[in-house]
Backbone as XML, in Angstrom:
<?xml version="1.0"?>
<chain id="A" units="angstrom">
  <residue number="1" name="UNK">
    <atom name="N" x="0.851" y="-1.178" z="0.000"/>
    <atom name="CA" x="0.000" y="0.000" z="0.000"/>
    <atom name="C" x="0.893" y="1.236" z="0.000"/>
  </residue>
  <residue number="2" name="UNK">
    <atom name="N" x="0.591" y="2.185" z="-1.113"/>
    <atom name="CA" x="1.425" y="3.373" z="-1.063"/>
    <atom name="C" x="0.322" y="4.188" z="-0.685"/>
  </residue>
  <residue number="3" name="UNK">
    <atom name="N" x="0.641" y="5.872" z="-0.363"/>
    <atom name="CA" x="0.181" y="6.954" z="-0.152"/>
    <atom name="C" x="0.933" y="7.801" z="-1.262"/>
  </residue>
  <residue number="4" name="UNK">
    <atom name="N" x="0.190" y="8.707" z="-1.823"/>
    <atom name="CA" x="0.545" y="10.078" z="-2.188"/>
    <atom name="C" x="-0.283" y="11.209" z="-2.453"/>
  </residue>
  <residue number="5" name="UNK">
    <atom name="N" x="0.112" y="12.319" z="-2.722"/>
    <atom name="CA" x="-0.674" y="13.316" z="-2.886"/>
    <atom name="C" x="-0.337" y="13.844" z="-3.982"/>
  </residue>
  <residue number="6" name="UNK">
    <atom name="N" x="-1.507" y="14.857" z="-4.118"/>
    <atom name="CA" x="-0.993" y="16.096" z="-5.607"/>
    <atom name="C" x="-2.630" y="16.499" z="-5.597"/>
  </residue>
  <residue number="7" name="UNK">
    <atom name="N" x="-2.046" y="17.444" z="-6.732"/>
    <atom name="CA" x="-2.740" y="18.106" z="-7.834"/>
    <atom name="C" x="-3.519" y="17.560" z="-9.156"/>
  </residue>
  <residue number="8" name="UNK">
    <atom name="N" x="-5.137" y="17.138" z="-9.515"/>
    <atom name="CA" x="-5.364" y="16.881" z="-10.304"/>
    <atom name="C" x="-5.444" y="17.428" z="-11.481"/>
  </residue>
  <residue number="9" name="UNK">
    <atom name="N" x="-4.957" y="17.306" z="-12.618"/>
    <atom name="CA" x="-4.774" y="18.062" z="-13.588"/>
    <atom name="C" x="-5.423" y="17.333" z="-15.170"/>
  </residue>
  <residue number="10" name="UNK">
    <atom name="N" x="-6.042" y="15.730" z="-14.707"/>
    <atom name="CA" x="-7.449" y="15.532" z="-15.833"/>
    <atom name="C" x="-8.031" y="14.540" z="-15.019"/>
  </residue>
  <residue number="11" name="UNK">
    <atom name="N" x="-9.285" y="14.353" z="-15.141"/>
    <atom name="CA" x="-10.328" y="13.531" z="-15.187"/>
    <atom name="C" x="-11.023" y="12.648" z="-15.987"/>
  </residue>
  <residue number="12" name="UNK">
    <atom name="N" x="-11.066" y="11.548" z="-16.022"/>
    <atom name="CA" x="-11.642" y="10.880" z="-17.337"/>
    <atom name="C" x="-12.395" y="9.763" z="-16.679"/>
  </residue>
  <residue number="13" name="UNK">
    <atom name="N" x="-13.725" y="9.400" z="-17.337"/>
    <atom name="CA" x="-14.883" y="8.643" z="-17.103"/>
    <atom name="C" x="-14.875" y="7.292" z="-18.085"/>
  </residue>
  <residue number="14" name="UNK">
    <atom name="N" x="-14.935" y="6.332" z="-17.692"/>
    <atom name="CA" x="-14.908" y="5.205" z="-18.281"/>
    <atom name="C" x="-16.405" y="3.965" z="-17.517"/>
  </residue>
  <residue number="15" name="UNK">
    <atom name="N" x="-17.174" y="4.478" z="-18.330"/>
    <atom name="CA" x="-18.483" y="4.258" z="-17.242"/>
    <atom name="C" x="-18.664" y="4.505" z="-16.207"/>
  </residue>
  <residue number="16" name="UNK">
    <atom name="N" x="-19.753" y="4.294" z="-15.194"/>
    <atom name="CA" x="-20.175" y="4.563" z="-13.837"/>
    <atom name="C" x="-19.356" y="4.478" z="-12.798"/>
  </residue>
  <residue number="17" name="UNK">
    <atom name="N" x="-18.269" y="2.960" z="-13.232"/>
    <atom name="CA" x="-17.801" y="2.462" z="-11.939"/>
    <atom name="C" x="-16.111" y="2.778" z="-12.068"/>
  </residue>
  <residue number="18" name="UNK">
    <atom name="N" x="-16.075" y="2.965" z="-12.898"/>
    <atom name="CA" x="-14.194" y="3.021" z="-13.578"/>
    <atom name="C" x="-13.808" y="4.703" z="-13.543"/>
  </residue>
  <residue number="19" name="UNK">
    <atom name="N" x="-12.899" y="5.385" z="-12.799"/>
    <atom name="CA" x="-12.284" y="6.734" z="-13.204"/>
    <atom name="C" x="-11.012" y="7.053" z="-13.214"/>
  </residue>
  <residue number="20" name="UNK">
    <atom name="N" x="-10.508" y="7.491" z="-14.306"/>
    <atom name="CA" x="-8.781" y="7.765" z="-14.437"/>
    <atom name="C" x="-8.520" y="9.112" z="-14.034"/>
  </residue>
  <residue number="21" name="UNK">
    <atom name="N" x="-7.315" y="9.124" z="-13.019"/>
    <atom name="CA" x="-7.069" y="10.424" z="-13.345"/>
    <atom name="C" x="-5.726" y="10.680" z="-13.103"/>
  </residue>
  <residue number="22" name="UNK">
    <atom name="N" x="-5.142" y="12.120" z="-13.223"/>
    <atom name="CA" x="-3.477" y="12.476" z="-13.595"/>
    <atom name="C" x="-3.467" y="12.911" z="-12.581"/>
  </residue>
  <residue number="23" name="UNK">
    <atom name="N" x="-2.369" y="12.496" z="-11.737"/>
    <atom name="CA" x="-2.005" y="13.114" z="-10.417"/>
    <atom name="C" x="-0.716" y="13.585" z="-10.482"/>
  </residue>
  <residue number="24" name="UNK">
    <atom name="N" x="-0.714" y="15.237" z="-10.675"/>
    <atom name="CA" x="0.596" y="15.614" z="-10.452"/>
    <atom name="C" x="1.285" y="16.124" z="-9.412"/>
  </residue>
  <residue number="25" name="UNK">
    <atom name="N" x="2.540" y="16.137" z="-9.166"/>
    <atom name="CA" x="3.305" y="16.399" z="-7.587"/>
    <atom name="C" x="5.059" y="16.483" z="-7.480"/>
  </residue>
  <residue number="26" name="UNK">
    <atom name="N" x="5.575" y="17.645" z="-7.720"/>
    <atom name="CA" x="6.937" y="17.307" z="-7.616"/>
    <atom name="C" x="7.370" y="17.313" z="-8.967"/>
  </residue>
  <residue number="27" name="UNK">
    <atom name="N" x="6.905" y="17.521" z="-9.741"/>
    <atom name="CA" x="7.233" y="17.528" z="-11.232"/>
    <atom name="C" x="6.531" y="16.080" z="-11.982"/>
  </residue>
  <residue number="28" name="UNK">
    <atom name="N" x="6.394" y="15.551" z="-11.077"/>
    <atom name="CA" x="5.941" y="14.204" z="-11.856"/>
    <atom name="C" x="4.175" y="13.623" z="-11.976"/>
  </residue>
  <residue number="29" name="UNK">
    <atom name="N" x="4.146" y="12.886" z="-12.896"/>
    <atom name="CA" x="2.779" y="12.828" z="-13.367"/>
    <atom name="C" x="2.531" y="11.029" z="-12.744"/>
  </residue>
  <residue number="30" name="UNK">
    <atom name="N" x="1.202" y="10.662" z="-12.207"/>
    <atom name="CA" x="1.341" y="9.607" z="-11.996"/>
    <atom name="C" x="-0.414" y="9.552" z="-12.397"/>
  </residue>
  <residue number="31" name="UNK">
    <atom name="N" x="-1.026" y="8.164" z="-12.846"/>
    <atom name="CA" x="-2.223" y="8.092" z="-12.950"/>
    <atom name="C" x="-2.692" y="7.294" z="-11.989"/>
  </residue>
  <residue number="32" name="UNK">
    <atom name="N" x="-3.954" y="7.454" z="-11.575"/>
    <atom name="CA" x="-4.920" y="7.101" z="-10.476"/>
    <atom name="C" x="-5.807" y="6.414" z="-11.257"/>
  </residue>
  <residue number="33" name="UNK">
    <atom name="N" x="-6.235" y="5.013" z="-11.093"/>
    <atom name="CA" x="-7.422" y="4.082" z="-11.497"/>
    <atom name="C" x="-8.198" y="4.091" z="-10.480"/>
  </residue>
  <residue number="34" name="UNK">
    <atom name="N" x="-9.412" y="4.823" z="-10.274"/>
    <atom name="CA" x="-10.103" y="4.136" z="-9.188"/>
    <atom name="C" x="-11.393" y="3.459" z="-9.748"/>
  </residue>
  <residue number="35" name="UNK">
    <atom name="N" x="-12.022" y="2.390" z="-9.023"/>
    <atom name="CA" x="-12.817" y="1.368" z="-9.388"/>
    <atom name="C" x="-13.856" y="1.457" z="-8.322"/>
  </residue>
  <residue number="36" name="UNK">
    <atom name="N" x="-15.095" y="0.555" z="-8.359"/>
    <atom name="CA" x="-16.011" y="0.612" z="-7.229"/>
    <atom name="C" x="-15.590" y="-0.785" z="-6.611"/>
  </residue>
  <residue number="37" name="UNK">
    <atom name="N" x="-14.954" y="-1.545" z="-7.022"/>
    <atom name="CA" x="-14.482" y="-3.038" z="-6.696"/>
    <atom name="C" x="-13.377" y="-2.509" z="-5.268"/>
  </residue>
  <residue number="38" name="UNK">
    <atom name="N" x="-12.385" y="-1.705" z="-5.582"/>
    <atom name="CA" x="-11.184" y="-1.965" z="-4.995"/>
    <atom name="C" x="-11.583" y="-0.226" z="-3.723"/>
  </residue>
  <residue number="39" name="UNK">
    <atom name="N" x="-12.982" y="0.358" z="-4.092"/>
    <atom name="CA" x="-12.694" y="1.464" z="-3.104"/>
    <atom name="C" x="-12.974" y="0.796" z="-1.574"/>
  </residue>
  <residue number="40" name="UNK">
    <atom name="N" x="-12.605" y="1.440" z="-0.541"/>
    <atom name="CA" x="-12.313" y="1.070" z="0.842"/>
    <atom name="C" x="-12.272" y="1.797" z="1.505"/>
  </residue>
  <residue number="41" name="UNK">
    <atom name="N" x="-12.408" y="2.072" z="3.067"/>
    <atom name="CA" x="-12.419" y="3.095" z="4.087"/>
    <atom name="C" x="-13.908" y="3.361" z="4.134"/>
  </residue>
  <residue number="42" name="UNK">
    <atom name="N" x="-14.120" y="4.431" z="4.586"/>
    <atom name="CA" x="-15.458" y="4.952" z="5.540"/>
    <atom name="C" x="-16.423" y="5.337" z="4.779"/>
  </residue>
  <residue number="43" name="UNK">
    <atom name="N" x="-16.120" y="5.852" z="3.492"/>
    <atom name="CA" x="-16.852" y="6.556" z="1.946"/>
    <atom name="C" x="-17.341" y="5.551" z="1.481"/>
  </residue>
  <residue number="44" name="UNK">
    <atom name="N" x="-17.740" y="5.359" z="0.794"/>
    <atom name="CA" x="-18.023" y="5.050" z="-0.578"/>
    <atom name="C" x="-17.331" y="5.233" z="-1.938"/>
  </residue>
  <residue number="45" name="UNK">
    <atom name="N" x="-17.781" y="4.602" z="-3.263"/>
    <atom name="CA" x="-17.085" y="4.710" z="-4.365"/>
    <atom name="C" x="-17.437" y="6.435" z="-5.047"/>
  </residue>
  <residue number="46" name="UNK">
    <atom name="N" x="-19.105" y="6.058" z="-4.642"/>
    <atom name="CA" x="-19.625" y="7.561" z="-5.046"/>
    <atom name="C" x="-18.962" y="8.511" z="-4.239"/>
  </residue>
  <residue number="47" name="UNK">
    <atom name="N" x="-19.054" y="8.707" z="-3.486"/>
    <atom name="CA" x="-18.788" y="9.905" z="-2.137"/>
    <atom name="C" x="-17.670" y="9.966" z="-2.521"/>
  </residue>
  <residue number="48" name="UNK">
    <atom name="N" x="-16.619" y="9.016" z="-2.417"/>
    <atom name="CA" x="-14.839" y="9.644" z="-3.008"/>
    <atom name="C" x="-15.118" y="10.279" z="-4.005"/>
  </residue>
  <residue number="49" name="UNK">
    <atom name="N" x="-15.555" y="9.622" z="-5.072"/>
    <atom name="CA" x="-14.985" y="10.133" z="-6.019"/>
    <atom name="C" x="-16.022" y="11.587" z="-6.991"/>
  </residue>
  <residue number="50" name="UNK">
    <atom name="N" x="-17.121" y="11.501" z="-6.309"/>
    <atom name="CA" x="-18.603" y="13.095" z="-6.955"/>
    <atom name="C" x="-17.855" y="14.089" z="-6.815"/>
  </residue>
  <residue number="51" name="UNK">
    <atom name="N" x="-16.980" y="14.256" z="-5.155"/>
    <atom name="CA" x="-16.971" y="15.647" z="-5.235"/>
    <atom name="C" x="-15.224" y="15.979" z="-5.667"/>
  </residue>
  <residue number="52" name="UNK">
    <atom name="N" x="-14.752" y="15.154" z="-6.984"/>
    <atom name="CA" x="-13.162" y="15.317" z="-7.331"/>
    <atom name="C" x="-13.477" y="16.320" z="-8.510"/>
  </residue>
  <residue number="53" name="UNK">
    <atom name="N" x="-12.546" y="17.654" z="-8.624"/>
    <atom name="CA" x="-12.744" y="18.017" z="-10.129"/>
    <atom name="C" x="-11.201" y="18.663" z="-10.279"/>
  </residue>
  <residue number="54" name="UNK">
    <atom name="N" x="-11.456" y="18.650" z="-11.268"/>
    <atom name="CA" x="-10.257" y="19.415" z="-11.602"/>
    <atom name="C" x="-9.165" y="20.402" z="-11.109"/>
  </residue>
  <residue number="55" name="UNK">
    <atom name="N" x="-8.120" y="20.105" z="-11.000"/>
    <atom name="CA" x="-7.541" y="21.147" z="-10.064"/>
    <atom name="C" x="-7.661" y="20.927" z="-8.474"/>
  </residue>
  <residue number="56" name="UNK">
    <atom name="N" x="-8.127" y="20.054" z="-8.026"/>
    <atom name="CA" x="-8.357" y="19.790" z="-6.576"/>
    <atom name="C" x="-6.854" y="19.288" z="-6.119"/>
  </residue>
  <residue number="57" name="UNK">
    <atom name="N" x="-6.743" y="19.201" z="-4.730"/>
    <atom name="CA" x="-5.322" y="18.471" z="-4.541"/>
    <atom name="C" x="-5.844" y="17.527" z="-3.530"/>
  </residue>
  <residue number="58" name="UNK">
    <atom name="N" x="-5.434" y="16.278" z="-3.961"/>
    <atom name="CA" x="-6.347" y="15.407" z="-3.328"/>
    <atom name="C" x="-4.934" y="14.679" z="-2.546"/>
  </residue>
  <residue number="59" name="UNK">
    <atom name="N" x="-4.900" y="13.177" z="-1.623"/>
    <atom name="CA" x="-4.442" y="12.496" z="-0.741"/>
    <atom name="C" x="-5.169" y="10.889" z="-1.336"/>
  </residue>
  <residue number="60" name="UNK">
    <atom name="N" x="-4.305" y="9.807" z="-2.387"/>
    <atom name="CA" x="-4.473" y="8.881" z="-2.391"/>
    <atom name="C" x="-3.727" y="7.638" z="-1.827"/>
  </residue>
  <residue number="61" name="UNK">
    <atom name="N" x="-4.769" y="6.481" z="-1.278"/>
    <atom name="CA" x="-4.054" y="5.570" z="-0.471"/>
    <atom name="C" x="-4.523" y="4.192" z="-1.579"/>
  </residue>
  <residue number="62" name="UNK">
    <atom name="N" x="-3.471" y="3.728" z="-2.094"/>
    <atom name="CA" x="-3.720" y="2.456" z="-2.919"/>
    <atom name="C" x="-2.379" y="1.324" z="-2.869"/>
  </residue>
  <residue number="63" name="UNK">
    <atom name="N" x="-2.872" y="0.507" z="-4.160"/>
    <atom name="CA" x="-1.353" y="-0.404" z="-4.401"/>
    <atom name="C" x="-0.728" y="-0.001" z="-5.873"/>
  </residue>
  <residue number="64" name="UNK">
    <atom name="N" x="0.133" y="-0.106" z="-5.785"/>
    <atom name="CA" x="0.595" y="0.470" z="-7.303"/>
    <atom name="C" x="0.651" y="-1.068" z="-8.105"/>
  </residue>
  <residue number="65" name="UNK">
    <atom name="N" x="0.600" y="-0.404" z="-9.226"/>
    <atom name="CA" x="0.392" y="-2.031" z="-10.237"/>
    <atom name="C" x="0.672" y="-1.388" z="-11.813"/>
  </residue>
  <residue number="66" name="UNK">
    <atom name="N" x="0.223" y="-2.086" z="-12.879"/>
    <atom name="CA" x="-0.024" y="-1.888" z="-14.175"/>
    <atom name="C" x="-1.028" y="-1.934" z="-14.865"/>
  </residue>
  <residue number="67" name="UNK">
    <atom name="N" x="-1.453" y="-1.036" z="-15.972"/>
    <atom name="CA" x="-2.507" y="-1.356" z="-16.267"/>
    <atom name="C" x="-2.634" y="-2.602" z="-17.832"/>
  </residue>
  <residue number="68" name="UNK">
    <atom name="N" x="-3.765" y="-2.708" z="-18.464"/>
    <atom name="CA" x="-3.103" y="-3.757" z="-19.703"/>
    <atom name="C" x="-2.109" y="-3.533" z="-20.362"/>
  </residue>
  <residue number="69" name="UNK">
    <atom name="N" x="-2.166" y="-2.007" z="-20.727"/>
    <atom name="CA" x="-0.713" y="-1.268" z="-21.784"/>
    <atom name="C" x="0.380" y="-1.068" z="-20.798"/>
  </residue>
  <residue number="70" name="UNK">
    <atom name="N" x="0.848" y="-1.811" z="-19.972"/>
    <atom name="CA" x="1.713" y="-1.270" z="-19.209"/>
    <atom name="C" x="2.074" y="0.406" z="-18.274"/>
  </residue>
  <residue number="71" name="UNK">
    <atom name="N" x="1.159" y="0.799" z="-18.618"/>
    <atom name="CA" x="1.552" y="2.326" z="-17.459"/>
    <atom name="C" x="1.393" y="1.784" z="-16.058"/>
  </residue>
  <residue number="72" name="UNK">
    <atom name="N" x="2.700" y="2.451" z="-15.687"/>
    <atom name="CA" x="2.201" y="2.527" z="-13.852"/>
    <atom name="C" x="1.384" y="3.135" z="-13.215"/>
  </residue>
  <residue number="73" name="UNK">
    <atom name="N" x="0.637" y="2.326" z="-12.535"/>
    <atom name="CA" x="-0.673" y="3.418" z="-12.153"/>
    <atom name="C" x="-0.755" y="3.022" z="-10.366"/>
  </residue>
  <residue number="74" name="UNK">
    <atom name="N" x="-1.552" y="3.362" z="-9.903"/>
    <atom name="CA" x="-2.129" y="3.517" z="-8.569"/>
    <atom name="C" x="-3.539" y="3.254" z="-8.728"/>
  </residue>
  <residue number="75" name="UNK">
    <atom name="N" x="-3.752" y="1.898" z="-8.194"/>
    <atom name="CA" x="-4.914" y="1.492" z="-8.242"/>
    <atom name="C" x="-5.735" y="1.707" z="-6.712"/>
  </residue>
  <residue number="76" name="UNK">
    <atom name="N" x="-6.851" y="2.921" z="-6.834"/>
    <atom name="CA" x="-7.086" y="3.704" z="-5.464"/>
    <atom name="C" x="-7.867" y="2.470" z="-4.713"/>
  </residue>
  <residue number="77" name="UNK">
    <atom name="N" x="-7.474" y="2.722" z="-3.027"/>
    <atom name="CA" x="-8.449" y="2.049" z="-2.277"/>
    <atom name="C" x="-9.339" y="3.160" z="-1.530"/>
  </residue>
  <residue number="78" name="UNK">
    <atom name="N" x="-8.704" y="4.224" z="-1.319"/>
    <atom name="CA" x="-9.066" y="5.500" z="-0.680"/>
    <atom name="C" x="-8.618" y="7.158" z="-1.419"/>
  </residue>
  <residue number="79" name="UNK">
    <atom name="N" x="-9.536" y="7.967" z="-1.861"/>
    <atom name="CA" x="-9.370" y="9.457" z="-2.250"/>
    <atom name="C" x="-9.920" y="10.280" z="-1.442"/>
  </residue>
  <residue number="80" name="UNK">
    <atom name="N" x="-8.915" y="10.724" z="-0.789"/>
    <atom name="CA" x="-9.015" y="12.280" z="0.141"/>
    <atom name="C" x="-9.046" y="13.265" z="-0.825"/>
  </residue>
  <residue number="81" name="UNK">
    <atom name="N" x="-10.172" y="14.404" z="-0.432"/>
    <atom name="CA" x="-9.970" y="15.368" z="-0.800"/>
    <atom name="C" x="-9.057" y="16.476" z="0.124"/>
  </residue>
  <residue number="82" name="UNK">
    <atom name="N" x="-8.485" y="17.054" z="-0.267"/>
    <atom name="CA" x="-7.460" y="17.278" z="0.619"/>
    <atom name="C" x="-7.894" y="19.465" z="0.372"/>
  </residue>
  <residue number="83" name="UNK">
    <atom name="N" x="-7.819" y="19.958" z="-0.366"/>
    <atom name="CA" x="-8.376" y="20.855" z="-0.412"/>
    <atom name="C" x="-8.647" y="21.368" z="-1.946"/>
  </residue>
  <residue number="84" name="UNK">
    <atom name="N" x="-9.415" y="21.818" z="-1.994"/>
    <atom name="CA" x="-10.604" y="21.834" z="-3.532"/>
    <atom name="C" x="-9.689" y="23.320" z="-4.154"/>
  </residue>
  <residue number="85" name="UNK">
    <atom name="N" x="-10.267" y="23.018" z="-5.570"/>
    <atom name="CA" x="-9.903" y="24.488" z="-6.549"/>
    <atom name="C" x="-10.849" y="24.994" z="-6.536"/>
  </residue>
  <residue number="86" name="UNK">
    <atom name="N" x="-10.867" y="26.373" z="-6.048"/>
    <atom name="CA" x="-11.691" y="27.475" z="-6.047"/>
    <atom name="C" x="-11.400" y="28.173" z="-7.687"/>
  </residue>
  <residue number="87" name="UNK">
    <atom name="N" x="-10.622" y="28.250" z="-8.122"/>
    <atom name="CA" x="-10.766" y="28.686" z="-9.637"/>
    <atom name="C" x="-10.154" y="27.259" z="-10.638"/>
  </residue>
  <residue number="88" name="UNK">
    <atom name="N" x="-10.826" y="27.625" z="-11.260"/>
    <atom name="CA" x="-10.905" y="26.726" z="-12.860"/>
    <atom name="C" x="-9.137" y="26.599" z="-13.299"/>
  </residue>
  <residue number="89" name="UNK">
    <atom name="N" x="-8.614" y="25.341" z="-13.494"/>
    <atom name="CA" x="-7.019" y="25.853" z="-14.218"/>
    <atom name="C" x="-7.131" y="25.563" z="-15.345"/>
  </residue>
  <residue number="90" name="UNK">
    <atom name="N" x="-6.159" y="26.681" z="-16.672"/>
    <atom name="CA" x="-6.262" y="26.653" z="-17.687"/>
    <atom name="C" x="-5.715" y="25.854" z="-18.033"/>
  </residue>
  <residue number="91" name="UNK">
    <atom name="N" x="-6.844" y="25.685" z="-19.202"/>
    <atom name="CA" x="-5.976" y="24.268" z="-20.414"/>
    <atom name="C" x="-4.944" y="24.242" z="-20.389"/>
  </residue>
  <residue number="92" name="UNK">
    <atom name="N" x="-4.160" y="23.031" z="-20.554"/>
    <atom name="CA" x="-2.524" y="23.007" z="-21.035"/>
    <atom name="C" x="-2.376" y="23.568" z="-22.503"/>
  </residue>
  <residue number="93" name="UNK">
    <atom name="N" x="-3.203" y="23.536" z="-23.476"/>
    <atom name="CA" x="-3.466" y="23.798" z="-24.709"/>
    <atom name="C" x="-2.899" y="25.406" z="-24.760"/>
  </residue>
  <residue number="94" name="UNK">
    <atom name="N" x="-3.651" y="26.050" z="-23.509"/>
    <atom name="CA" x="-3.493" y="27.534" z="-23.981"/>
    <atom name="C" x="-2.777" y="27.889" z="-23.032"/>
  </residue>
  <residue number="95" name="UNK">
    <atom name="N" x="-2.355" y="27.087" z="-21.959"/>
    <atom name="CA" x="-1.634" y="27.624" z="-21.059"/>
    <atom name="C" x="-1.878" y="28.907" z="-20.165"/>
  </residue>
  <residue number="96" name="UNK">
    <atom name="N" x="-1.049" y="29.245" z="-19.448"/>
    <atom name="CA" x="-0.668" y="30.241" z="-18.361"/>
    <atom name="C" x="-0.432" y="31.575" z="-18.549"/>
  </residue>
  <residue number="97" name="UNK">
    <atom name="N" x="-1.123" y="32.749" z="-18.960"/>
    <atom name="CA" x="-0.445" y="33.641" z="-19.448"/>
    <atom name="C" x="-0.016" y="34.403" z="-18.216"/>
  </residue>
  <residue number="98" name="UNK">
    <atom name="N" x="-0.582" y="34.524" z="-17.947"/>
    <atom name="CA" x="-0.340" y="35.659" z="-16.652"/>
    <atom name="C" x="0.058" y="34.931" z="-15.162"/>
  </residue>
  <residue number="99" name="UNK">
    <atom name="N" x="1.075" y="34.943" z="-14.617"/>
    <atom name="CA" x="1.399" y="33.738" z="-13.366"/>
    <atom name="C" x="1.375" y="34.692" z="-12.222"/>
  </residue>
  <residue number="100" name="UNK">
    <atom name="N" x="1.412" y="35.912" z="-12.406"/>
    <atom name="CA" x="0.923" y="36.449" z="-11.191"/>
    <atom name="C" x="-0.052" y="36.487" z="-10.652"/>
  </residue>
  <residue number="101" name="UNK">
    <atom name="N" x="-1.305" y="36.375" z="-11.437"/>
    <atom name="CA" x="-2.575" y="36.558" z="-11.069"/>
    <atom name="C" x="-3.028" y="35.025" z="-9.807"/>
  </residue>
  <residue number="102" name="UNK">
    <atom name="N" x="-2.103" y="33.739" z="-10.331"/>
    <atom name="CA" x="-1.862" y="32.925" z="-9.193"/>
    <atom name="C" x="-1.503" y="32.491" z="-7.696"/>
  </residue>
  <residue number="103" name="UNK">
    <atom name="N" x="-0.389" y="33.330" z="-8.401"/>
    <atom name="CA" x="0.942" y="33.584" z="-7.134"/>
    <atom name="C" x="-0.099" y="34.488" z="-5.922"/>
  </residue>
  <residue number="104" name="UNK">
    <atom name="N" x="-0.339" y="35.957" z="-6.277"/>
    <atom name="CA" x="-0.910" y="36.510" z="-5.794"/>
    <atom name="C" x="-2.458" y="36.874" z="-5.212"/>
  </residue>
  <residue number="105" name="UNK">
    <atom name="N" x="-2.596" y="35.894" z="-5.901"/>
    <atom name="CA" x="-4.638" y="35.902" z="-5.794"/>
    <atom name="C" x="-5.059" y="35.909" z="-4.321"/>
  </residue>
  <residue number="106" name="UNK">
    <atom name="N" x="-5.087" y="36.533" z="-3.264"/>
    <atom name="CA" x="-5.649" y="36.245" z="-2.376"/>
    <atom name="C" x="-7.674" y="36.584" z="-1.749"/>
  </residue>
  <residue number="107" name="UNK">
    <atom name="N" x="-8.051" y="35.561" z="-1.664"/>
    <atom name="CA" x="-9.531" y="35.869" z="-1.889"/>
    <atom name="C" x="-9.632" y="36.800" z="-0.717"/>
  </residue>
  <residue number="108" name="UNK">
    <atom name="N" x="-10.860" y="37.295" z="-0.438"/>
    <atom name="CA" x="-11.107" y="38.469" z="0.650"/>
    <atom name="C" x="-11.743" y="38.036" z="1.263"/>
  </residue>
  <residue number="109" name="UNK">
    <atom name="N" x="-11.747" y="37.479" z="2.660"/>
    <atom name="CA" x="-12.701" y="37.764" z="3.864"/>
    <atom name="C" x="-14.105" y="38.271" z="4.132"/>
  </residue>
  <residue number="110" name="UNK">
    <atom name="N" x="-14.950" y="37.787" z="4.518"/>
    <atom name="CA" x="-16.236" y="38.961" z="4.866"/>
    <atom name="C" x="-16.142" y="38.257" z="6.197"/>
  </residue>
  <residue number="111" name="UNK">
    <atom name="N" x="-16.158" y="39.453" z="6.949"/>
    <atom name="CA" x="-16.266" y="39.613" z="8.545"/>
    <atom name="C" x="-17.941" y="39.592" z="8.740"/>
  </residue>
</chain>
């Protein structure tokens, strides 16, 4: 059983019960299989995985393995959400223009 964390940066649906996704962290890209067979802990398959979107930085606990084409993947038993994206991240397509608006974004308070 490994642990890791990151940044989701795609999502992909492969029917009801099957979801891929790109977990990045440290420079490196790793993919996440999660299944309704292999989820585990206190959640559910639904409950982990409804409220994941894009850009979230989540906390996965699985076994690492292969998939048929050989990629290394992380086959999830457990997805933490660890803390959510409040803004949308841009396509890789069009990229980043402006990196300050990141760096610096701090939302405002209401007292």
């Amino acid at each position: 059983m490994v642990t890791v964390a990151g940044r989701l940066h795609n999502v992909r649906e492969s029917g009801p019960k099957l979801k891929f996704y790109d977990l990045h962290g440290d420079g490196t890209k790793i993919q996440i299989i999660a299944t309704e067979q292999d989820a585990k802990g206190s959640k559910t398959y639904a409950e982990q995985n409804e409220i994941l979107h894009r850009g979230d930085i989540v906390g996965v606990k699985g076994r690492p393995g292969r998939t048929k084409r050989g990629q290394l993947s992380i086959f999830a038993a457990e997805i933490t959400l660890l803390s959510p994206c409040l803004h949308t991240l841009p396509k890789a397509y069009y990229g980043l223009k402006d990196q300050v608006i990141i760096i610096c974004h701090i939302p405002k308070r209401i007292f």
